[in-house]
N, C-alpha and C positions, 0 to 999 in steps of 0.2 A: 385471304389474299386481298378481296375488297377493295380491289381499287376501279375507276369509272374511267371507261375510255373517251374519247371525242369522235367524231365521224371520223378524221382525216389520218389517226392514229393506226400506223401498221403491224401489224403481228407476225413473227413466226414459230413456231412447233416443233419442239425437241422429242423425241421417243424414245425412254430408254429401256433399253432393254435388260432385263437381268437374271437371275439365276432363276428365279420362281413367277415373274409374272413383268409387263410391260408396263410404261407410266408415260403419259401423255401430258406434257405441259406447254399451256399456253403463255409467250412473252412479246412485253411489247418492244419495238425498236429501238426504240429513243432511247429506252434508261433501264431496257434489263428488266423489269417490274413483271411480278406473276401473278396471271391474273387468272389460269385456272387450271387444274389438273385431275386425272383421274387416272384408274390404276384397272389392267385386268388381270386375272391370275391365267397363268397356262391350263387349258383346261385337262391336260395329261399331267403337269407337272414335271417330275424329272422322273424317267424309267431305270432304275437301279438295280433290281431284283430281277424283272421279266418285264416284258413289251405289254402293253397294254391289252387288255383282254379283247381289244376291236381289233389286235392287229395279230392273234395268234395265239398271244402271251409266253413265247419261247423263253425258257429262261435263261437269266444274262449272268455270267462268271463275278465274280471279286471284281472291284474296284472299275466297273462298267457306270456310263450313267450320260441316256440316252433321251432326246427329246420328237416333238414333234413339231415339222417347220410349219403344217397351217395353224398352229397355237401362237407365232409370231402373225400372221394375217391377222386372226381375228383380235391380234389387242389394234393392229390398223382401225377394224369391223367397229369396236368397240368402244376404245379408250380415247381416241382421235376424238368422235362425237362429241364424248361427254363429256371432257377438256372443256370443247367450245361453247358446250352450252353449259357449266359451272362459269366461264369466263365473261358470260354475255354478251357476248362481240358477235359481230358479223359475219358470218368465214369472209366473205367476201373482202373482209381489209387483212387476209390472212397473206403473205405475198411468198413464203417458203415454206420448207419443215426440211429434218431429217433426224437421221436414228446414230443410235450407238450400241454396242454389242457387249458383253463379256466377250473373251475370246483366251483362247485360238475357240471356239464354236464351230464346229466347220458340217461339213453333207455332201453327197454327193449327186450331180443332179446331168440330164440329160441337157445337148444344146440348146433349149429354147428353157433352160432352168426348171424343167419337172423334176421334182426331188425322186430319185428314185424309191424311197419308202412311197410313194404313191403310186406306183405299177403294181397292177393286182400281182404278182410271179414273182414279187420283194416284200409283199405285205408282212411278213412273218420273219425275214429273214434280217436280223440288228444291228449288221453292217451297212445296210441300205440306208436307217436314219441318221439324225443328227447326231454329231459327237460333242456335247456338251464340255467346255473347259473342263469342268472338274471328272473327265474319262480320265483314268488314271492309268488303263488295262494295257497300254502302249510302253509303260516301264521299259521289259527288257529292248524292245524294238531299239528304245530311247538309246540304251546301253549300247547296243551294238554301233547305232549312229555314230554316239559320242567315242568309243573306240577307235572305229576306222577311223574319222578324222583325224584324232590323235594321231592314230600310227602315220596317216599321210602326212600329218603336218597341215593339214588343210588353213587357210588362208584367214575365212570366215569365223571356225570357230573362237578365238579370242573377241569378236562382238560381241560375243551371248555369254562373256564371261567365263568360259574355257568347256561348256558343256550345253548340252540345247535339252528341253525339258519335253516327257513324254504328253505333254499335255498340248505339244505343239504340231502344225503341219506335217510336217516331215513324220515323227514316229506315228500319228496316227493314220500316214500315206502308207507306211511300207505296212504299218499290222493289218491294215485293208488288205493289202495285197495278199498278204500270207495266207491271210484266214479265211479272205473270201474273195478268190482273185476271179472270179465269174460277174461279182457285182465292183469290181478294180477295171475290169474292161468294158465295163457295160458303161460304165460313166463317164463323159465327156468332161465335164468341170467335177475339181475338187473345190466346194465355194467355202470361204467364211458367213456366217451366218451377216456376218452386219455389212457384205456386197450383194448378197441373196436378197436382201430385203428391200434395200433400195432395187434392187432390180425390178423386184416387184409393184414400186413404186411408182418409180419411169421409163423401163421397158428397156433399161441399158445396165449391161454388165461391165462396170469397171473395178479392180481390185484397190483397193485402197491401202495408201503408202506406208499407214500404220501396219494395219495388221500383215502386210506382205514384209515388212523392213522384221518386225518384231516378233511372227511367227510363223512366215513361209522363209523366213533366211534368204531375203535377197538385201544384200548388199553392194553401193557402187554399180546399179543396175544390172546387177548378176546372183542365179541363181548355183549354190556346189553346181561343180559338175558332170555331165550325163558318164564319165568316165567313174566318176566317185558314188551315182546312184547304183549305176551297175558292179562296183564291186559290194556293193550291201545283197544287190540279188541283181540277176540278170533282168527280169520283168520288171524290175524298177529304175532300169535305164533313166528312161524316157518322162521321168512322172513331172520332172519340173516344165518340161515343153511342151507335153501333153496335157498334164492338169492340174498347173500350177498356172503357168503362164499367158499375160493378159497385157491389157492397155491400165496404164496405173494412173488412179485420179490422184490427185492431191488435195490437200485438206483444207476443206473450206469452198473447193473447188464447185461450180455447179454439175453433178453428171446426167442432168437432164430435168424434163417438165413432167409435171404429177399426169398420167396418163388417162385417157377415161375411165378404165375400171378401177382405177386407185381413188379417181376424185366423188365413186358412185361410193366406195367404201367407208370414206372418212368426212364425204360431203362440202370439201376443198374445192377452191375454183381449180379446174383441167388447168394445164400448163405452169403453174407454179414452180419456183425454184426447188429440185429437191437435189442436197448437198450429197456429195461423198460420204460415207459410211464412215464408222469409226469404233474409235475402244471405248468403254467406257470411261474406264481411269484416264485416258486421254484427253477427253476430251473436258474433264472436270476443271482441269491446271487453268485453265482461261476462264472457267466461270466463277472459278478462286481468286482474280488476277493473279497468278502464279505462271507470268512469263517469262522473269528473268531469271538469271543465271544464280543458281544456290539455294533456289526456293522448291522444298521436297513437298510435295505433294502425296498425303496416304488416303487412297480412299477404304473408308474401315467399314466392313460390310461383315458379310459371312465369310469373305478371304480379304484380304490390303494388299491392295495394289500400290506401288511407290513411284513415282513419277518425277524427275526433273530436268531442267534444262541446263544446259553447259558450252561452256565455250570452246571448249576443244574436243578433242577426239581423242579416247584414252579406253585400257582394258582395264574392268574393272570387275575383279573376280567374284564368280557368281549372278553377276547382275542377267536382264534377263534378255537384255540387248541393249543396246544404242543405234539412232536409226539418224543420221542427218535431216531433219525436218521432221522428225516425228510427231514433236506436239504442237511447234510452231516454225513458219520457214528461216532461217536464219541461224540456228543454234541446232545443238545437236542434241537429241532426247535420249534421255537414259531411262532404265525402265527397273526395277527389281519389285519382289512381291511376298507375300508370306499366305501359304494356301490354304491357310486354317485360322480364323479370329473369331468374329460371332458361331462361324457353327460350333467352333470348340467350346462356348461360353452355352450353345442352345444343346449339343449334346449330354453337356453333365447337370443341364437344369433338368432333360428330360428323362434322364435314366438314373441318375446319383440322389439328389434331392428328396429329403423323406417327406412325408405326407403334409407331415402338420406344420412346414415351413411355407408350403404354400397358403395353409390354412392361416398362419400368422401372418400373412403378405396380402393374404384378402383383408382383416381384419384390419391391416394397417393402412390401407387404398393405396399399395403398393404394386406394384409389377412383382414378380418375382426375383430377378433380374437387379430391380432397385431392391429391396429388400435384402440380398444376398451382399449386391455392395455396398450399402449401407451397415451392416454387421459390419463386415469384414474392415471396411475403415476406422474401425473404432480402435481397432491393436495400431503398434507400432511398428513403422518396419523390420522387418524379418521375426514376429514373436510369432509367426506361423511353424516357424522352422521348416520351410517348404521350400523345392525348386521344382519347376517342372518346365516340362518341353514342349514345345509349340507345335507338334509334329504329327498331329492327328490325322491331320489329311498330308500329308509327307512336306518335302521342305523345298519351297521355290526360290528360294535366294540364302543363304550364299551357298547350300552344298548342292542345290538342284537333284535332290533324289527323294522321288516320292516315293520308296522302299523303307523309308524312316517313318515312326510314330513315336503316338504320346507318350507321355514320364511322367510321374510324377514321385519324387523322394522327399524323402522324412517324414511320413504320417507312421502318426503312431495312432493308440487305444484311445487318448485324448484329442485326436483331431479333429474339428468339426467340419461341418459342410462349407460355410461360408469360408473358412479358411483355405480348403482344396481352390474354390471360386477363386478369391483374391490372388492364389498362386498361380492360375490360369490366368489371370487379368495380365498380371504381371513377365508371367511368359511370351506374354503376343509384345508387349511393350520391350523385351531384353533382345527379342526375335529385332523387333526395328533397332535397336540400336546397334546391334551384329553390320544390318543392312548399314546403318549411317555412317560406321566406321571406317567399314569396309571402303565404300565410297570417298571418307575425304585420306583414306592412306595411298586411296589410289590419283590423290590430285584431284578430286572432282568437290571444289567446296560446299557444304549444305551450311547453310548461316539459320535457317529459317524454315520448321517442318507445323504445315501447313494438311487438317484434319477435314474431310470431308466425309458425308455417311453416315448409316442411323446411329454410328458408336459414340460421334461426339458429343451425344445427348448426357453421358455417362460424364459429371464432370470429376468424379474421381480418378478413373479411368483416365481423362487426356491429362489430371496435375499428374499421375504418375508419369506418362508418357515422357512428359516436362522436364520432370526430375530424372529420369531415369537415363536420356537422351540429353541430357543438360542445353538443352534447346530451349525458345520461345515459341510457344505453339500457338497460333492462329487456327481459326475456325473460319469456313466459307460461311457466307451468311443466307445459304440459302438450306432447304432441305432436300433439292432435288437437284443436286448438282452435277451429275451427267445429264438428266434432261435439258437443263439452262446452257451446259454446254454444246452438246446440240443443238440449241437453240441457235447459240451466237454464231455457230459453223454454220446453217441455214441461212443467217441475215447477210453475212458473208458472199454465198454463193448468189446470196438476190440481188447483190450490187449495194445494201444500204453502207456498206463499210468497206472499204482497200484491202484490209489484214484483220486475221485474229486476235492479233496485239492490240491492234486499235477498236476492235470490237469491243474486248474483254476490257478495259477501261472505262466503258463506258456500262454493259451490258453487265459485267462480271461484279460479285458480293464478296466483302471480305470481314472478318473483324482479325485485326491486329495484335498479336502479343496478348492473348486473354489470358495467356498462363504461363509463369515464369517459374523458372527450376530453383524449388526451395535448397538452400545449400547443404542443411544438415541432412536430409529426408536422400538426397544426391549419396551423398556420403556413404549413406548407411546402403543405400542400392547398389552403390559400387560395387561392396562387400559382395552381396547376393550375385550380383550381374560374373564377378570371378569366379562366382561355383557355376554360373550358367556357363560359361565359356567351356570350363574344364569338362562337362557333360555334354554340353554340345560339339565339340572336339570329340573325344572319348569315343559314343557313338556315333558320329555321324562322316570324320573321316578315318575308318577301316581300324581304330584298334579293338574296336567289339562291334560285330555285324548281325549281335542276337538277332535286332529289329529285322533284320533281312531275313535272315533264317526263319523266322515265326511266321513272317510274311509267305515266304516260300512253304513252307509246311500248310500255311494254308489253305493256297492255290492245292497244293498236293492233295489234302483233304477232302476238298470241292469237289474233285475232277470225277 
């Protein structure tokens, strides 16, 4: 980062929160410039299998995957610190900070915000912690949700693109209830993990307009209602006005001053600005300059998130909402995602992969990773004779059923590793252009898709993207582009700026058009991209439900 501040130069502090561990970056006012960051890992990690051995170790069913909320404290404890003294600054010219989440992340926590996982009488018990985006165990819940609305005809469902995803508020409100409706009443707030945290920071609980618009399902300042929770079950009347329902910040907003024990933890001057909470992928689009109308924004991580802005208000199937002000005030945010990218790429390096390829990946000062797609670009498109499905961790845009998994077809006795790889690559890239399609049939223009996250390092990977999406793909130009984005939502709330638009102009990193869609290379992916359609169709809406059933068999197996 290396760059030298003056006395009078102001700083504020993005934290971003993510699947595996927190990141602390320091930015300055004036121009956006990063001048230090550090990173702490969750010291539990994600709980998947069973609860941690400090907490019982109870084991946890299929498709569970649990955290722990003081492992978001201490990357505060932590990564705050040592941000500031990589940065070299002052705290004291430090004037804001705030966070961003994965999400839907949610917990459930008594009035004055004690996580219930922290009552010795819930230690044990897995409903009581954090339910991590990627809980998947809320499926049928999910189902049943999206039925009733259907048959009511409900109002709201066409925002979330005709169906609302088990990974959201709602399904993992009611499978609380079901499964453990003793720790369902004991709980005062149902929080998002990225309003919990600020809370913890300034001592005020406000629900932020992201994640309430895009995964608690309020629209038009309303939540379904208490007639439509009670017919899913009678104890679920009441859950949107009992533990849903709050005072809602807006973005950018100040929700209060860094409070004494927040300013002991992170070594912040007491009172500073600390912003409304947010998404991650949310809050990226601005540190991309990515605020106007037609510019998609994917954050490409271990899942991509797809983010844009739009000038009307339109249904667009599958998407994962649209929220009036979502990313920024003025325009209406759209939202769609794909729930499987790096970890589909870190699953088959870790389990598929023969020995001596890592062996040739050391000898070459390779990554693994680079070495894989490096083979693999050396064929032409389609001599893999491969298609595969993006569906490992099940499908968040456009069929919204995490009941689907991976595929992969045409391997034969000659097919190599690297070739499987590249058919993965490929699949996450046919996966976004489903989503881009989808989007402008429904009116909503994308001109411009716009790459943030550790995958655009992979420059094969974004020409495919390019080609494949016949788009100009731009890269943010920072590495930490939810933390810079929080950043610029902090400087916001401190007064140095009016708006995020006008922030992010100034604050926000881009590079322009770094790859353009080769025409032949297009061509020949079309081809391919028409077999993905006919499989993604095929399974995914109801003329073969293997995937379900297998799923199902499994659960049965478990029990």
């Amino acid at each position: 980062m290396a760059h030298r501040s003056a006395p009078n130069d102001q700083f504020v502090i993005g934290v971003d929160y993510g699947t595996l561990s927190g990141r602390a970056l320091v930015v300055r006012v004036s121009d956006g410039a990063e001048f230090g960051s550090a990173v702490f890992e969750y010291p539990h990690s994600v709980m998947d299998t069973a609860l941690g051995a400090d907490f019982g170790g109870t084991s946890l069913p299929p498709e569970w995957a649990l955290q722990v909320p003081q492992d978001y404290v201490a990357v505060l404890k932590n990564a705050v610190p040592a941000a500031i003294r990589e940065a070299g600054i002052d705290a004291a010219q430090v004037i804001g900070i705030t966070t961003d989440f994965t999400a839907c992340t949610i917990l459930p926590v008594l009035a004055d915000g004690t996580p219930l996982c922290e009552l010795p009488e819930y230690i044990s018990r897995p409903h009581a912690y954090v339910k991590l985006w990627k809980h998947h165990a809320a499926q049928p819940h999910a189902d049943r949700i999206n039925q009733l609305a259907r048959d009511r005809n409900e109002s709201w469902l066409p925002r979330y693109g005709g169906q609302i995803s088990s990974e959201w508020e709602l399904a993992k409100g009611l499978q609380l209830l079901e499964e453990d409706p003793e720790i369902y009443n004991r709980m005062d707030h149902f929080v998002e993990a990225a309003d919990w945290i600020i809370w913890q920071l300034c001592g005020t609980y406000l629900r932020n307009a992201c994640t309430a618009g895009y995964k608690g399902n309020l629209q038009d300042g309303e939540y379904p209602s208490r007639e439509y929770f009670a017919a899913l079950n009678s104890g679920f009347a009441g859950f949107a006005e009992d533990k849903l329902a709050h005072e809602i910040g807006q973005l950018g907003q100040r929700a209060g001053g860094l409070t004494a024990a927040a300013a002991a933890w992170t070594g912040l001057p007491e009172g500073i600005a600390v912003a409304v909470g947010n998404v991650d992928a949310h809050v990226t689009a601005p540190a991309a300059r990515a605020t106007e109308p037609g510019q998609m924004v994917a954050i490409m991580g271990t899942s991509t998130c797809h983010v844009m802005n739009g000038e009307i208000l339109t249904e667009v199937p599958g998407m994962c909402g649209v929220v009036d002000g979502g990313i920024v005030s003025g325009l209406y945010g759209y939202e769609a995602g794909q729930s499987g990218v790096g970890d589909i790429f870190a699953w088959y390096v870790n389990n598929q992969v023969p020995g001596e390829y890592f062996e040739a990946a050391k000898v070459a000062g390779k990554s693994i990773h680079q070495y894989l797609t490096d083979l693999a670009a050396e064929e032409p498109v389609g001599a893999h004779g491969l298609i595969a499905l993006d569906w490992h961790s099940g499908n968040r845009s456009v069929l919204v059923d995490h009941e689907l998994s991976g595929l992969v077809i045409g391997a034969t006795l000659t097919t190599r590793p690297e070739q499987v790889y590249r058919a993965l690559l490929e699949a996450t890239a046919f996966g976004t252009r489903k989503i881009v399609e989808t989007f402008q049939q429904s009116g909503v223009a994308v001109t411009e898709f716009i790459v943030a996250g550790g995958l655009l390092k992979n420059k094969f990977l974004m020409q495919a993207y390019s080609d494949i999406t016949r788009l100009p793909l731009s890269t943010i130009d920072s590495d930490q582009g939810p933390a810079l984005g929080s950043a610029i939502h902090a400087a916001v709330a401190a007064g140095a700026y009016p708006s995020i638009r006008e922030a992010a102009e100034v604050m926000g990193k881009s590079n322009r058009g770094v790859y353009q869609p080769n025409e032949e290379r297009a061509r020949q992916y079309d081809r391919l991209y028409a077999e993905y359609e006919l499989l993604h169709d095929y399974f995914g809406r109801g003329a073969n439900d293997v995937m379900k059933r297998l799923k199902a068999f499994k659960r049965e197996v478990a029990e």
